[in-house]
N, C-alpha and C positions, 0 to 999 in steps of 0.2 A: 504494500500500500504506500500511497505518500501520502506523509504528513509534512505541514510548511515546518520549516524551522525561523519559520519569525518567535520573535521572543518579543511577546507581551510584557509591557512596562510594566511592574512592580509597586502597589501602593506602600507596601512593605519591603524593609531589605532582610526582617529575618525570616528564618527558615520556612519553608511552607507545607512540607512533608510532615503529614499526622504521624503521632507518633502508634506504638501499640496500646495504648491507657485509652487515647483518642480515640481508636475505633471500637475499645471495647463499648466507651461511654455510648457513642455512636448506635453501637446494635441498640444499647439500652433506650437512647432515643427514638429507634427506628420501632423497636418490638413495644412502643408503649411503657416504659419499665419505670422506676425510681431509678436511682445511678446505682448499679450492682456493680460489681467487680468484686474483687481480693486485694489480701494486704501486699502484697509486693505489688501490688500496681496502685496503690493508695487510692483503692477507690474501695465506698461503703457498702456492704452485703445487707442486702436486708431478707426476711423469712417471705416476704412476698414474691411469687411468681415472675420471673422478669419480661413475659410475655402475655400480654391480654387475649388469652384465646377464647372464643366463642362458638358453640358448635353450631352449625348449618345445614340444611340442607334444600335445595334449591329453592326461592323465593320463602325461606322462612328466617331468612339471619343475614348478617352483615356481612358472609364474605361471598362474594359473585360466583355463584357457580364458571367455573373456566372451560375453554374450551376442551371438547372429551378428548382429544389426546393429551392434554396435562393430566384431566384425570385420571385416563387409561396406564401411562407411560410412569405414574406417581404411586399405581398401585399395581399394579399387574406386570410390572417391572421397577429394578431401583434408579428407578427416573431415567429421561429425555437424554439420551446421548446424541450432542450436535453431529451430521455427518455420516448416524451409523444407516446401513440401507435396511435395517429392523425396526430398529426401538428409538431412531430419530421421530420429530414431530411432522417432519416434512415427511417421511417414512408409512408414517402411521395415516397421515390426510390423504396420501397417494393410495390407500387399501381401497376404496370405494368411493360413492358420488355422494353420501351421505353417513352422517353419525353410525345410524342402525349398522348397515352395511360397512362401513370400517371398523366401526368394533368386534361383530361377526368374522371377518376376516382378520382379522389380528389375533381375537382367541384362538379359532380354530386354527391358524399357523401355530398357534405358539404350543396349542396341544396335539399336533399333528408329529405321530411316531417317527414318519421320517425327518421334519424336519429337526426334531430331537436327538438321531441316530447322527446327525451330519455333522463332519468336526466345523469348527469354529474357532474366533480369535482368541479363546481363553486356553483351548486346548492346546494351541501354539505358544503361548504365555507360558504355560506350564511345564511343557518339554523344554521352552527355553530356559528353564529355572531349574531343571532337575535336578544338578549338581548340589545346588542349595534344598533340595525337599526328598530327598533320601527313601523315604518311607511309603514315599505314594503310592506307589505298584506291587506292593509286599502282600502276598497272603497274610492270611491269617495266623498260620502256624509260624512263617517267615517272622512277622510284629512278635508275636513271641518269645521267638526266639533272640532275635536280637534286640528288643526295645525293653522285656520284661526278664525273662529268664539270663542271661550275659552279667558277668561280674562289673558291675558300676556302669548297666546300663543306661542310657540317655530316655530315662521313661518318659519324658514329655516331647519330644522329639516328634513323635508323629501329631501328638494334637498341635504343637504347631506348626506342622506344614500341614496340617488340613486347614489352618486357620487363613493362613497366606494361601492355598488353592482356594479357599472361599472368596477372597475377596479378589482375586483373579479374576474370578467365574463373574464373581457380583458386577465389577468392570466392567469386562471385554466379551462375553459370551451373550449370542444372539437369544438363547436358550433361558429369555428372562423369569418366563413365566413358573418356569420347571425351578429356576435358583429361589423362589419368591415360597413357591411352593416346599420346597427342601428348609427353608428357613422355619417353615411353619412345624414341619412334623421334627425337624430338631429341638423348638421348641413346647411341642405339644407333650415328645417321648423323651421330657429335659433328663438332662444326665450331666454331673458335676465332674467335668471330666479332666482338669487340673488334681486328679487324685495322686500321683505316682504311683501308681499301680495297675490294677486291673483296663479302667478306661483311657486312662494316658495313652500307655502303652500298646492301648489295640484300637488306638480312635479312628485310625486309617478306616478298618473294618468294619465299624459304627456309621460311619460316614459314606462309604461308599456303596458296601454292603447291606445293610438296612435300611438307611435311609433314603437314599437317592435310589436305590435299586426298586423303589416303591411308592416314590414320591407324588405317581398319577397312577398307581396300578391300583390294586387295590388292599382292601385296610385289612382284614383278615390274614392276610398274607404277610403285612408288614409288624401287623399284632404278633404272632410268632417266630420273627425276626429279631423282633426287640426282643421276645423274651429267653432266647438264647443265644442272645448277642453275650459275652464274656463283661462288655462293660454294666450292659442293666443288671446280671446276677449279680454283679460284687456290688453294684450301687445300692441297690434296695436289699441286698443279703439272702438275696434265694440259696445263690452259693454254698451254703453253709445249712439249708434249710432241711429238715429230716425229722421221720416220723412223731413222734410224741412232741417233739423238742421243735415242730416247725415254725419259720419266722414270719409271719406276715405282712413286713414291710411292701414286699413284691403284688403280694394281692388285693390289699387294702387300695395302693395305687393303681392297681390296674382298672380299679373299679372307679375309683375316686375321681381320676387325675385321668386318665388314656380312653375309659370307654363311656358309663354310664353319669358320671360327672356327680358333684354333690347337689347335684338338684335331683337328683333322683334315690340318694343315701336316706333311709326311714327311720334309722336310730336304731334302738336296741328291741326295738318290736320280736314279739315272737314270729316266726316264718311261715307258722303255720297258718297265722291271720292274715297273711299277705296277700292282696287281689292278684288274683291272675290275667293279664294280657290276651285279650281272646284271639288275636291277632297272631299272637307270638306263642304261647303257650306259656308263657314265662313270667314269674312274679313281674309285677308295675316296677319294682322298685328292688333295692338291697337292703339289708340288713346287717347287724355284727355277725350272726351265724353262719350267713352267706361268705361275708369277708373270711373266717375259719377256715369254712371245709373248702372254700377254693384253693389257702395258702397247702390244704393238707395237698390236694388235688395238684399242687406243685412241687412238692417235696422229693427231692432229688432230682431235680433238674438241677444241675450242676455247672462247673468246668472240669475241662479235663486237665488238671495243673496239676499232677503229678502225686497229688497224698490222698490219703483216707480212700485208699482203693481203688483210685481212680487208674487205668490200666496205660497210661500216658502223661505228655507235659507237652501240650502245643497247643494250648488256649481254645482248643475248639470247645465245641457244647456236650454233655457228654451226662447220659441218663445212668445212674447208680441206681439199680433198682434195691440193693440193701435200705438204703435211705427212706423208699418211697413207704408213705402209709397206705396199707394195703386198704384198711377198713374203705368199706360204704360211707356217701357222703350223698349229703342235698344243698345245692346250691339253686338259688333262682326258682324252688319252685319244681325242679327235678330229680330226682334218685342217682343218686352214680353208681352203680353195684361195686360191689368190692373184685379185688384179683384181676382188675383189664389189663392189659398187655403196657407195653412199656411206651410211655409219653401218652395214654389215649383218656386219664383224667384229664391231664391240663387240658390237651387238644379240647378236647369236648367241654370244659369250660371256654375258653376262647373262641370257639363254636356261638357258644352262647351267649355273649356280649358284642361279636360281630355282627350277630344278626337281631339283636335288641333292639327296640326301635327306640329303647331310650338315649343308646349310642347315636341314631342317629342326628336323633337331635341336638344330643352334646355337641357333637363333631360337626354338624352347618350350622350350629350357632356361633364355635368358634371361628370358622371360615370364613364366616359373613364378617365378625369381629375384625377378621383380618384381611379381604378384600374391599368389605364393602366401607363396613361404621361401624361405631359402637354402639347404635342404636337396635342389636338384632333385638327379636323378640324374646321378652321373657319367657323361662318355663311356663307352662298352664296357660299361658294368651294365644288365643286362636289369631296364628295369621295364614290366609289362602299360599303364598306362595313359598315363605316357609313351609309350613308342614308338605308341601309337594316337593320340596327341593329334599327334605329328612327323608321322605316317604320312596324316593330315589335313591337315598343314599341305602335303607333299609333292604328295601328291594334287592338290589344289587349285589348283596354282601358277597356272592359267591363268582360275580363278573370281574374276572383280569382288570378292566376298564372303568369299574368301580368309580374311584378318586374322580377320574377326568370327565367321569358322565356329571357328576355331582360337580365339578367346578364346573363346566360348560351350562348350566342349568346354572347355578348359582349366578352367574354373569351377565347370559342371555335372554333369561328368563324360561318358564316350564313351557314346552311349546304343546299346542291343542293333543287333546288325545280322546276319540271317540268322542261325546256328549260336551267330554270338558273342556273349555274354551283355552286358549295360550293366556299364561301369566305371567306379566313383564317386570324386567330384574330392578330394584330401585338403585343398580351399580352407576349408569349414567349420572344419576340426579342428585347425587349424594357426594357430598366435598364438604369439607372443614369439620368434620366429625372427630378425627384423627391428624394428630401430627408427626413425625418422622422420631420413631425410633432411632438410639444413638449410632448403629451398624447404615441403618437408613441414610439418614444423614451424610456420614462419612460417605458410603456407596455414590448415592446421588450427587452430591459435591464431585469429588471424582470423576464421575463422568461427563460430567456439565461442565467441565474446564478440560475435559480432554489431558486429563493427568496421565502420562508415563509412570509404569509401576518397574522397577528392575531389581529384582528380588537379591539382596545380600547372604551372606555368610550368617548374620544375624537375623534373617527373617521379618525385615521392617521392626526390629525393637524399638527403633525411635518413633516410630507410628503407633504401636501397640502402645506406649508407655503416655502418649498424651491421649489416647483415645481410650484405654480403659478408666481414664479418671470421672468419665463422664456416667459409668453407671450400670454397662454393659457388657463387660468380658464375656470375649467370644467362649460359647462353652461353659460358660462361669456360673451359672446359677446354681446356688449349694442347696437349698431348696427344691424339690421334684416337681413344682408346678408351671417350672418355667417363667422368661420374664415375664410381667404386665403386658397386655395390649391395649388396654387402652388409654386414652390421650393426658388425661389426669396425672398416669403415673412418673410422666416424663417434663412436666413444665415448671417443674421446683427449681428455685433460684442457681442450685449449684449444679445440677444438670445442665443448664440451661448454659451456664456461662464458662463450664467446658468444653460446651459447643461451641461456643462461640471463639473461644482461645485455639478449638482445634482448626477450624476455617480460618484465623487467623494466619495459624501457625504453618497451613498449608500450601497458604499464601504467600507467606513471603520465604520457604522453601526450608525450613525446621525440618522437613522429615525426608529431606535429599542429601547427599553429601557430594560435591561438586570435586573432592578429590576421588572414591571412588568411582564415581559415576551410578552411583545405586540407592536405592528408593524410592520416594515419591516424587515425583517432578511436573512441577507446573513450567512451562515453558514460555515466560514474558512475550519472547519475540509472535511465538505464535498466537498469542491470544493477541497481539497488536494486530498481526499480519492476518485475521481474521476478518478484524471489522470492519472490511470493503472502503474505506476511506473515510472514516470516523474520524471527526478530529477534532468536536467541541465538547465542551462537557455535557449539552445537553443530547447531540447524537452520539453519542461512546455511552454516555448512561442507559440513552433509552436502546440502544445497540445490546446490551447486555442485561439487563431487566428481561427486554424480549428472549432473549438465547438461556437464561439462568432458569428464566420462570414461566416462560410463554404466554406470555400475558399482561398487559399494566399492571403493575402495583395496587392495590385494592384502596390504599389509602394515599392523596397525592401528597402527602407530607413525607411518607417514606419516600416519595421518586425527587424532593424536593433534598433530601439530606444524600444522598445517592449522589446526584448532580453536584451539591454542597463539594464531596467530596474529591470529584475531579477541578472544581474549580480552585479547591485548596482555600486556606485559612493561616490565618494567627491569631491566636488568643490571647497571644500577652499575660498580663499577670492577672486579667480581669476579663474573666468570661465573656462579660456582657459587651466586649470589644470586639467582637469577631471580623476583621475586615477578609474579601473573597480578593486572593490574589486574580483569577480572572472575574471581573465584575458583571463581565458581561458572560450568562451561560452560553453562548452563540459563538464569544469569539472564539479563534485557531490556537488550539493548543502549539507550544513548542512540544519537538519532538520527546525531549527532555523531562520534561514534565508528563506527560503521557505514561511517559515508561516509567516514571517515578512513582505515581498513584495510581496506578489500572489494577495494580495484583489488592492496594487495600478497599478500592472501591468494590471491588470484585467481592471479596470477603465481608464486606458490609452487606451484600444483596444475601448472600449465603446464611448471614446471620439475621435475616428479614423472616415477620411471619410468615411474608407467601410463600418464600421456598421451604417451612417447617411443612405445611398442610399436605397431607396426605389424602 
């Protein structure tokens, strides 16, 4: 591009360049806030939220429904990459002649098995880094052997290069819908997997294995995945679980937390008063009894790590029928007879919570949670296309295709079926419900600036170390119910303003190192050489507002401090002094200036409500 290199006369001779305190105050200006910061930056914290959110959804609230590919590209992928010929905005407008029709083509691309099967730029990211992620391609027994079992093994070694493949994927892979979806059932099946131990050491397995190998197939399938996955037994302690002496952690969560949810848990009722499901054949609901003889109905399910009989030491799954309690059991409503063959209690409980319709419920209420709002319907509230999007999910229990009927219906809405008419998805119409989780966040930032990732010796620890301060360690929830979804959980002052330090910090290139050449890399020259010939503060602002957020600003005081920013300031010792070194927004920037403020203006839009809403 050219920019003039006239140099605009100076009201001021000192400095014009904001500093980092400046931008943080700045967000706080932008997001609505009181003046938050921290003490090294001598700015005051207060307990109040530093962003005014308000939830919306189409002509009921104050933030403007946006155009459906912000909303599509915000939620069914980790936001708008300028450029890409998938999950760009131009990308997404080019799928059909209308809303309906591009968003129908978009899901159905993005759930479509071959285009799923077909490598991509993350796959290529990832073989270019392999030297640095060691672990990826290891069996099971392989992770074992060398992550777990090896004298002074490196047991965290594979959870972090699954963590560094995650945000690969999250980046550069066209395959948005499928990473959005894998985020979910990692955190639906959460596992605290910084153990040094069992899940560390085999999270390669966890992650590839389990999760992603199921992540649209279907849920019964991946139900039995987790639960002889080596990291979930040693997490919840089935591992160890056996006859009289069995543990319950493993089934009280399966029920609680993975299938029937606590909206369906009855307390300590006796089981024998429990209604039955005419539907299903199966008590309505659970009980503690239930939670019992299912943990019995688990008991020895194991690893195969080498003791207490076990005939092996290679981390697979591995049935000990000494262990198992043999006796008869009733879970749900059903008899188990005693002496079945080996694995066919559990099986036949997990049987029976795949095809629960209380599962289904649980599972498109957190889905809708998690694509649409936080507005799904409560338990016990009759709504039409809920219960037909659950009633899909139930149905199906024993369809390969499971998962992706149920998201494609969740989306698109229930299409006509004999007598019953089509019911449309409220996924279009619904924005500002939810705002960007801290993984979110980072993801989408990233992409929106066309960041270079070049993976070190260290695995982004200078990324990792500012980005888990914010609240969400990859992997990290010690707790089995996974993080919050919803938008409440994340607008706390200090949340909030290590988001904001992280945008900062990515900005002005904290988490690259310019002697190796590895990390994260924003590239000044190219974000210049982007903007087709921008070169006022008011065309460079509204040039990247449009490309950060797709959309004007909702409030014009944010595009008003935005502008501010390119046009530069002094404050002096006296706030209320602000002179704008270019006075005029219109005039020609020097080139100089441009490149001096583009990377903080930039990280001021990043640090705005519009780009938080999801």
């Amino acid at each position: 591009m050219t920019i003039s290199a006239e140099v605009v006369e100076r009201e001021d001779t000192r400095p014009a360049l904001p500093s980092r305190r400046d931008i943080l105050k700045l967000g706080a200006v932008i997001g609505g806030a009181l003046a938050v910061g921290a003490a090294d930056d001598g700015v005051r914290a207060d307990d109040e939220a530093p962003l005014s959110f308000s939830a919306s959804q189409a002509g009921e609230a104050n933030v403007a429904l946006p155009p459906l590919a912000v909303v599509a590209l915000n939620r069914l992928a980790w936001g708008p990459k300028p450029g890409d010929p998938f999950t760009s905005i131009e990308a997404f407008n080019a799928l059909g002649p209308d809303d309906t029709a591009r968003l129908a083509a978009y899901v159905n691309q993005q759930l479509d098995p071959a285009f799923l099967a077909a490598p991509d730029d993350s796959d290529a990211q990832i073989a270019a880094a392999a030297a640095h992620l060691p672990s990826l391609n290891m069996t099971l027994p392989q992770l074992w052997e060398t992550y777990f079992k090896a004298q002074n093994a490196d047991r965290s070694r594979p959870i972090r290069d699954v963590r560094v493949a995650t945000l690969l994927r999250a980046v550069y892979s066209r395959r948005q819908l499928f990473e959005v979806m894998v985020d979910f059932w990692h955190n639906h099946f959460s596992i605290f997997a910084w153990d040094g131990a069992y899940a560390s050491a085999t999270w390669v397995h966890y992650d590839r294995d389990v999760i992603r190998a199921h992540a649209l197939g279907n849920f019964r399938a991946m139900l039995e995945a987790v639960a002889k996955s080596p990291a979930m037994l040693y997490y919840l302690d089935n591992f160890i679980s056996q006859g009289a002496s069995f543990n319950e952690n493993w089934a009280r969560e399966l029920m609680e937390l993975h299938t029937l949810g606590a909206e369906n848990y009855l307390g300590t009722a006796d089981p024998m008063g429990v209604p039955t499901d005419p539907a299903s054949g199966l008590h309505v609901g659970y009980v503690d009894n239930d939670v019992y003889d299912a943990a019995r109905c688990f008991t020895g399910w194991r690893v195969n790590n080498g003791q207490s009989g076990a005939p092996g030491n290679d981390g697979t799954f591995y049935y000990h029928a000494p262990w198992h309690d043999r006796a008869n059991k009733f879970v749900l409503g059903v008899y188990i007879p005693a002496d079945q063959g080996p694995e066919v209690d559990g099986k036949q409980v997990l049987d029976m919570l795949a095809r629960h319709p209380g599962t289904g419920r649980f599972i498109v209420r957190k889905l809708w949670r998690r694509l649409i709002g936080d507005n799904a319907p409560e338990p016990g509230v009759a709504d039409p296309f809920f219960d037909a999007v659950a009633k899909t999910f139930t149905d199906n229990w024993q369809n390969p295709n499971q998962i992706r009927l149920v998201v494609q219906q969740l989306l698109l809405g229930v299409p006509a079926s004999g007598t019953s008419p089509a019911i449309p998805s409220p996924f279009a119409t619904t924005w500002g419900q939810k705002i960007k989780r801290p993984h979110e966040a980072l993801y989408s930032a990233l992409r929106a600036v066309n960041a270079a990732i070049i993976v070190d010796s260290g695995g982004l620890s200078s990324l990792w170390s500012g980005y888990d301060a914010i609240g969400q360690q990859h992997f990290g929830r010690r707790p089995p119910d996974g993080y919050p979804d919803v938008r409440d959980a994340w607008t706390n002052t200090t949340s909030m303003l290590y988001r904001w330090r992280m945008f900062n910090s990515l900005m002005e290139g904290a988490y690259y190192s310019t002697s190796s050449n590895t990390g994260v890399q924003v590239d000044n020259n190219a974000l210049i050489n982007s903007m087709g010939g921008a070169n006022t503060p008011n065309t460079i602002a509204d040039f990247w507002i449009n490309r950060l957020l797709g959309r004007p600003m909702d409030d014009p005081a944010h595009r008003a401090e935005v502008v501010r920013m390119m046009q530069g300031w002094d404050t002096g010792n006296n706030a209320t002094s602000i002179k704008p070194v270019y006075t005029d927004p219109n005039a020609v920037m020097a080139a100089t200036d441009i490149s001096n403020r583009l990377r903080r203006m930039i990280a001021v839009i990043l640090m705005s409500p519009e780009f938080q809403w999801r």
